[in-house]
C-alpha positions as CSV (number, residue, x, y, z in Angstrom):
1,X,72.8,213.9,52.7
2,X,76.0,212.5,51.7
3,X,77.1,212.8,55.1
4,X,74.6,210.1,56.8
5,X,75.0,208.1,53.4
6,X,78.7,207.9,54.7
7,X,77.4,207.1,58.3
8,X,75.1,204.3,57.2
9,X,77.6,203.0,54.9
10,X,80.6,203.3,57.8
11,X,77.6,201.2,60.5
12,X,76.5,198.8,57.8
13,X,80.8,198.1,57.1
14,X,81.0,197.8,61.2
15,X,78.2,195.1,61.3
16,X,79.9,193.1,58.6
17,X,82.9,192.9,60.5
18,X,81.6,192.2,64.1
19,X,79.3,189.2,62.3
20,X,83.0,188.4,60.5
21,X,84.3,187.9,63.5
22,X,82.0,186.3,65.8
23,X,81.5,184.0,63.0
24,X,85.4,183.1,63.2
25,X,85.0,183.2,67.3
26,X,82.1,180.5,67.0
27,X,84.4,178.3,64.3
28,X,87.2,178.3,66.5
29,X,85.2,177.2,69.3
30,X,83.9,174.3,67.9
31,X,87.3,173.6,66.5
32,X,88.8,173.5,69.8
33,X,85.5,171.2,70.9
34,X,85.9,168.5,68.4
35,X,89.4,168.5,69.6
36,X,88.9,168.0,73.1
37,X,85.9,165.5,72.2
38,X,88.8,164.0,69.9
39,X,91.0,163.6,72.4
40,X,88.8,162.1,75.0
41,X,88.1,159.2,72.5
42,X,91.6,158.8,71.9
43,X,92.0,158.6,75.4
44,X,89.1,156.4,75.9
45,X,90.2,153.9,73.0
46,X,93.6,153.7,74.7
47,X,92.0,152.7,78.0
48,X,89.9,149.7,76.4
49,X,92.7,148.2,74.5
50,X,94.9,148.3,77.7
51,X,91.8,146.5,79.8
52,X,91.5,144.3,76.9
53,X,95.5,143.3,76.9
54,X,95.4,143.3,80.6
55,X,92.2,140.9,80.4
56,X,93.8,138.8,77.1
57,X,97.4,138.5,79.4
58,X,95.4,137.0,82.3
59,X,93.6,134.2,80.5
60,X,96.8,133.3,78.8
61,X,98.5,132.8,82.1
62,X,94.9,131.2,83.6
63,X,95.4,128.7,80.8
64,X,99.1,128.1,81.0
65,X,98.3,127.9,84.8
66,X,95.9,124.7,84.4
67,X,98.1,123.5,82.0
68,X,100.9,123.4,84.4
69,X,98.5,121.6,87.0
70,X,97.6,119.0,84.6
71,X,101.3,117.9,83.7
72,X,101.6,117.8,87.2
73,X,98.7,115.6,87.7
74,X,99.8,113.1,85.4
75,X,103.5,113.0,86.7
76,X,102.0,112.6,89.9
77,X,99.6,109.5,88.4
78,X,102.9,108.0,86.7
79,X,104.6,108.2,89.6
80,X,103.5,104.3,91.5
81,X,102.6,104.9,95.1
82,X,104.9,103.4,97.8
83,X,103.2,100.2,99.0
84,X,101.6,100.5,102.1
85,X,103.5,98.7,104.9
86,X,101.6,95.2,105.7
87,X,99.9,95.3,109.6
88,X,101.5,92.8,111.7
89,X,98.2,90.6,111.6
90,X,99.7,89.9,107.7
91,X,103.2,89.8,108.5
92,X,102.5,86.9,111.2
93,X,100.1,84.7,108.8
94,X,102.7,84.9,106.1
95,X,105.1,83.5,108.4
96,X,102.7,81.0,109.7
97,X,102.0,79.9,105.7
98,X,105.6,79.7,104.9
99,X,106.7,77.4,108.2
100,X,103.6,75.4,107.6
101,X,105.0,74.7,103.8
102,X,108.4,73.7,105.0
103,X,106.9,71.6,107.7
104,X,104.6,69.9,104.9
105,X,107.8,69.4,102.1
106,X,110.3,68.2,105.0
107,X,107.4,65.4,106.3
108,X,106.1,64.4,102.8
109,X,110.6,63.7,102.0
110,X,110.4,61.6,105.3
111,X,107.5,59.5,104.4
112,X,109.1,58.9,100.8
113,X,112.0,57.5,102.3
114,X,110.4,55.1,104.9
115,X,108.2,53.7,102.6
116,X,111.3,53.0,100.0
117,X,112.9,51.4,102.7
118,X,110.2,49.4,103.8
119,X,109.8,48.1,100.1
120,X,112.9,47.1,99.5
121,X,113.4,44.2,102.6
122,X,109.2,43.5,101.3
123,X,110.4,42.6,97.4
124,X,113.4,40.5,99.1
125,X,111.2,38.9,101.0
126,X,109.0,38.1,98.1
127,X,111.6,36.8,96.0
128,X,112.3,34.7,98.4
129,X,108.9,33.6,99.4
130,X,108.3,33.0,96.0
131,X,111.5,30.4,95.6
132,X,110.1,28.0,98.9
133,X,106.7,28.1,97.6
134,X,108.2,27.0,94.0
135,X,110.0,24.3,95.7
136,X,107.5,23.4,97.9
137,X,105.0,23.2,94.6
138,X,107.8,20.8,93.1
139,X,107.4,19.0,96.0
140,X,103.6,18.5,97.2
141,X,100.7,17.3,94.8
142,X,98.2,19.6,94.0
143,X,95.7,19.8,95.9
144,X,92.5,18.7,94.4
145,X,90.0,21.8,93.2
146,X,86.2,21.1,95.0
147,X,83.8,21.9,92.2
148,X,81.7,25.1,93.4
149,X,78.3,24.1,93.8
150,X,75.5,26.0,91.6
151,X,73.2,28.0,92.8
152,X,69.6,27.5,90.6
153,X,68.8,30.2,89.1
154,X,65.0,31.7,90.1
155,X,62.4,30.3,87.4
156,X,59.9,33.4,86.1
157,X,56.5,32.2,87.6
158,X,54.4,32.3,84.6
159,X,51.1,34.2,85.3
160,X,48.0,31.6,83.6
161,X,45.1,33.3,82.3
162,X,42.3,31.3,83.1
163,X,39.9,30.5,80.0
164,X,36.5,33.2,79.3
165,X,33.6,32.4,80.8
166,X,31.7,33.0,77.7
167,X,33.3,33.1,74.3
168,X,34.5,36.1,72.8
169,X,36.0,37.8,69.1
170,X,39.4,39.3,70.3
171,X,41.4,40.2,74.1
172,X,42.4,43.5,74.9
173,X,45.4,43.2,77.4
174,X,47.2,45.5,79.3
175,X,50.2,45.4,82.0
176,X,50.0,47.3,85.1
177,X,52.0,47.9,87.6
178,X,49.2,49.2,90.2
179,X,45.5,49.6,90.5
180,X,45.6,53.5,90.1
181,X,46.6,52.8,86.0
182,X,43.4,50.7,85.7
183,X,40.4,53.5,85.1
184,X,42.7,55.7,82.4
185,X,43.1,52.1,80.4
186,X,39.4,51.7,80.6
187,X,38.3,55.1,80.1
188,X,40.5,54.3,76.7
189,X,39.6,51.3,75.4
190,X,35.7,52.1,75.4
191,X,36.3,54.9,73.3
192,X,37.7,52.3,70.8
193,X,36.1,51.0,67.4
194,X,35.4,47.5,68.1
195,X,33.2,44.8,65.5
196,X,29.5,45.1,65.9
197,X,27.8,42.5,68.5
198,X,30.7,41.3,69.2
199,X,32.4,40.7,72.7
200,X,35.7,41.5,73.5
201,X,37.7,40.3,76.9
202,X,39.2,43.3,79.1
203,X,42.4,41.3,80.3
204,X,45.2,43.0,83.4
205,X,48.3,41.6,84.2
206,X,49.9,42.8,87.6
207,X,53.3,42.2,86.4
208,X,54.4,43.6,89.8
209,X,52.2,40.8,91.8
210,X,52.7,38.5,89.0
211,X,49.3,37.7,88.2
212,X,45.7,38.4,86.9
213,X,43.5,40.8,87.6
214,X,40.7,39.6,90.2
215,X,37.1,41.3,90.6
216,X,38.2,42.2,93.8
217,X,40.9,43.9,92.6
218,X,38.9,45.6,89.5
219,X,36.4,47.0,92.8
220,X,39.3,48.4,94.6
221,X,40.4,50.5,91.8
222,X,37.0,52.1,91.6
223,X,36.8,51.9,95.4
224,X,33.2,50.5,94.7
225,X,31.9,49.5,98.2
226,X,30.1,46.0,98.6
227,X,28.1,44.2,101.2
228,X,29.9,42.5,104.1
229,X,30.8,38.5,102.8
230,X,30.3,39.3,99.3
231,X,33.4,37.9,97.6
232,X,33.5,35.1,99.8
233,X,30.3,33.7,98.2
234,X,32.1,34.1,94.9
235,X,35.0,32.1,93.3
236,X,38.1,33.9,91.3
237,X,36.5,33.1,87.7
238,X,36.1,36.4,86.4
239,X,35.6,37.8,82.8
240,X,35.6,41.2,82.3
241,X,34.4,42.0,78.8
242,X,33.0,45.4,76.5
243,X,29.9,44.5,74.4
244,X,29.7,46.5,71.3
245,X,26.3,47.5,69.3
246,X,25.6,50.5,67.3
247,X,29.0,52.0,67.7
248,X,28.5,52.3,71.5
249,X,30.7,50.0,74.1
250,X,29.2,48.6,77.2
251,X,31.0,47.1,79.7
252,X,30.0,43.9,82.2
253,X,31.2,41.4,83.8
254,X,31.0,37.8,84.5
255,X,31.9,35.8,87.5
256,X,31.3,32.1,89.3
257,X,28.7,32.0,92.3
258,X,28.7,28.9,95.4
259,X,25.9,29.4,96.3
260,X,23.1,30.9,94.2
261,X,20.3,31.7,96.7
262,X,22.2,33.3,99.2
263,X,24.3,35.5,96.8
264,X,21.0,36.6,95.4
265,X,19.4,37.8,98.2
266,X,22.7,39.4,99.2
267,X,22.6,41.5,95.8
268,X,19.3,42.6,96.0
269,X,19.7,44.3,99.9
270,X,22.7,46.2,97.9
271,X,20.3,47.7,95.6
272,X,19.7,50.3,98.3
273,X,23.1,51.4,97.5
274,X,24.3,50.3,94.4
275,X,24.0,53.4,92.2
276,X,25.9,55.2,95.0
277,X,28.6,52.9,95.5
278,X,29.3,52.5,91.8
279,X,29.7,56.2,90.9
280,X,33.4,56.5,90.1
281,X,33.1,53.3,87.5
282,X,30.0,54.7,86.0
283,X,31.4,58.1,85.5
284,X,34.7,56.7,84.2
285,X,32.0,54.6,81.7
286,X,30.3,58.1,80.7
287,X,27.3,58.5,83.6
288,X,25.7,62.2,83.5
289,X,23.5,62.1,85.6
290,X,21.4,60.0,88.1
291,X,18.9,57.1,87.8
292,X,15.6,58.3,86.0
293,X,14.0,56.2,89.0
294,X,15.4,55.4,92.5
295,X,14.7,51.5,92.4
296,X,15.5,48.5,90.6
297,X,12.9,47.1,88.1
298,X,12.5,43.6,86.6
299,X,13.0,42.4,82.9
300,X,12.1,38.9,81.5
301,X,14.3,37.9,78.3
302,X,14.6,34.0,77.4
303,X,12.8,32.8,80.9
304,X,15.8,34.8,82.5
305,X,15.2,37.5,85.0
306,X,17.3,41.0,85.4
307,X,17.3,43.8,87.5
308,X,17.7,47.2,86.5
309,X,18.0,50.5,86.7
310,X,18.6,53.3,84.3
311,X,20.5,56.9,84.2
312,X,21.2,58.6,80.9
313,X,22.6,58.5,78.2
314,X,20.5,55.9,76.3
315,X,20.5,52.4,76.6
316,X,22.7,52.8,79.6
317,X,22.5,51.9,83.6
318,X,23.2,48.9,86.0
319,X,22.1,45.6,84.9
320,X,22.6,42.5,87.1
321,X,21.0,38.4,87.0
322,X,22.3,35.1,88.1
323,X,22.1,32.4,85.3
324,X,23.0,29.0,86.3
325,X,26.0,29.8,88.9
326,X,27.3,32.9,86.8
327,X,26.6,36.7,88.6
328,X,26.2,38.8,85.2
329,X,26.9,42.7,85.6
330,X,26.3,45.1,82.7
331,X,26.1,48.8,81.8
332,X,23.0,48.4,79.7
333,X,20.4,45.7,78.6
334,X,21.2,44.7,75.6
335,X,24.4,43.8,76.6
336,X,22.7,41.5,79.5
337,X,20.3,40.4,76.8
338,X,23.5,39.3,74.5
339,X,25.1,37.7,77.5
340,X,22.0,35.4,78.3
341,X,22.4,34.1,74.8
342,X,25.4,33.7,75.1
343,X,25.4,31.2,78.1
344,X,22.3,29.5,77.0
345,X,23.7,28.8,73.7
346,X,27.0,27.3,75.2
């Protein structure tokens, strides 16, 4: 019994020992793994901080390289090109420039000169002139001065305005220049506030022709077309005037007749036409539109006779009669009607 307790005890002693030492075995070998492992990443460390000085030297002497460059760059920049040599086409107009200079400053000396010396015999001869022509004063009368004969100076013809053929309140003149300024003018002045019933003479002075307005001329600046021999059955006694009532202005005319039958009969075959041939005045007057009715009509006022015709607005269209050896011509009846009364109270 106490001989396998001694065998059990002398096994379990064996055990111990063996795990003893495989436990030392297993230290040692992971001693000598963390020291191999150790020095690899001393090694490896060692490696990366000679790439990095390696990598840190080479940009240091990449930088100092550029730096090198640009100090060379700007010596080179500082340092002034040689002048390129001048082509042979510059080298001859140079020399063409400068002999054309000398040539200039060597004939502009020699002109100098030749006129000094020509001066100088010239103011002798002067002097000298001027002593015989003293003596010769001394010696001869004067010679008698012929007064210069005046030229007359041109007289202004002054343009006469020939009296109204009916009376009126006031005169509205204008100067013109051409025929072209007359419709603007007119279009004007019958806007204006005149006195009621009253007449008021429409006066033009061509200053350029130096005269009054004619009828024939007051046509042509409406280019108002009339029958053939029409102005030579009239006379140059013309009054234009505006008639004002009710704050409207109505234009007419007046003017001298030879011979009253035949200018009548002449005025009524232009009838036909009238309206027509008297559009730009009418529509410089206000016209809007056309005649209500396509004919002439007559009226009776103080055993007178007109003729008519009407286009709007109101009170407003072509009136025309021959009193005594006056051709009347209005824009609207009563005007015609304040015209008869006019002449027959005269």
């Amino acid at each position: 019994m106490i001989r396998n307790q001694n065998l059990k005890n002398e096994k379990k002693e064996k055990l111990e020992f063996l795990h003893r030492e495989e436990i030392r075995t297993m230290q040692k070998d992971v001693a000598r793994l963390r020291e191999i492992e150790a020095q690899k990443e001393r090694e490896r460390i060692a490696k990366l901080k000679t790439e990095a000085e390696v990598k840190s030297k080479k940009e240091k002497e990449e930088i100092e390289r550029k730096k090198k460059e640009k100090i060379k760059e700007k010596i080179i920049t500082l340092i002034p090109k040689s002048p390129k040599k001048p082509t042979l086409l510059a080298k001859i107009i140079v020399r063409v420039i400068v002999v054309m200079f000398f040539l200039s400053v060597i004939s502009f000396l020699c002109w100098f000169f030749a006129i000094n010396k020509e001066k100088i015999p010239e103011e002798r001869l002067s002097k000298k002139e001027k002593i015989e022509n003293k003596i010769d004063e001394e010696i001869m009368p004067p010679e008698e001065k012929i007064p210069e004969e005046k030229i007359p100076e041109e007289k202004t013809i002054e343009i006469i305005i020939p009296p109204p053929l009916i009376t009126v309140t006031a005169t509205e003149t204008q100067d013109i220049t051409s025929l072209e300024e007359i419709p603007n003018f007119l279009a004007t002045v019958s806007e204006k506030k005149f006195p009621e019933k009253t007449f008021t003479r429409i006066l033009f002075k061509n200053i350029t022709e130096n005269k009054v307005l004619e009828l024939k001329d007051f046509f042509q600046a409406f280019e108002i077309k009339t029958p053939t021999d029409f102005f030579d059955k009239l006379t140059n006694d013309f009054t234009l005037f505006i008639y004002s009532s009710e704050n409207l202005n109505r234009l007419g005319f007046i003017v001298k007749i030879k011979d009253k039958e035949e200018f009548s009969n002449l005025v009524k075959t232009w009838e036909k036409t009238m309206e027509k041939d008297t559009e730009l005045l009418f529509k410089t007057l206000g016209k809007k539109g056309p005649s209500f009715v396509p004919y002439f009509k007559d009226a009776h006022y103080q055993k007178q006779t007109f003729r008519y015709i009407s286009f709007p607005p109101a009170n407003f269209g072509i009136c025309w009669s021959i009193v005594d050896d006056k051709f009347i011509f209005t824009s609207s009846g009563e005007s015609m009607m304040a015209v008869i009364n006019k002449i027959i109270s005269q």
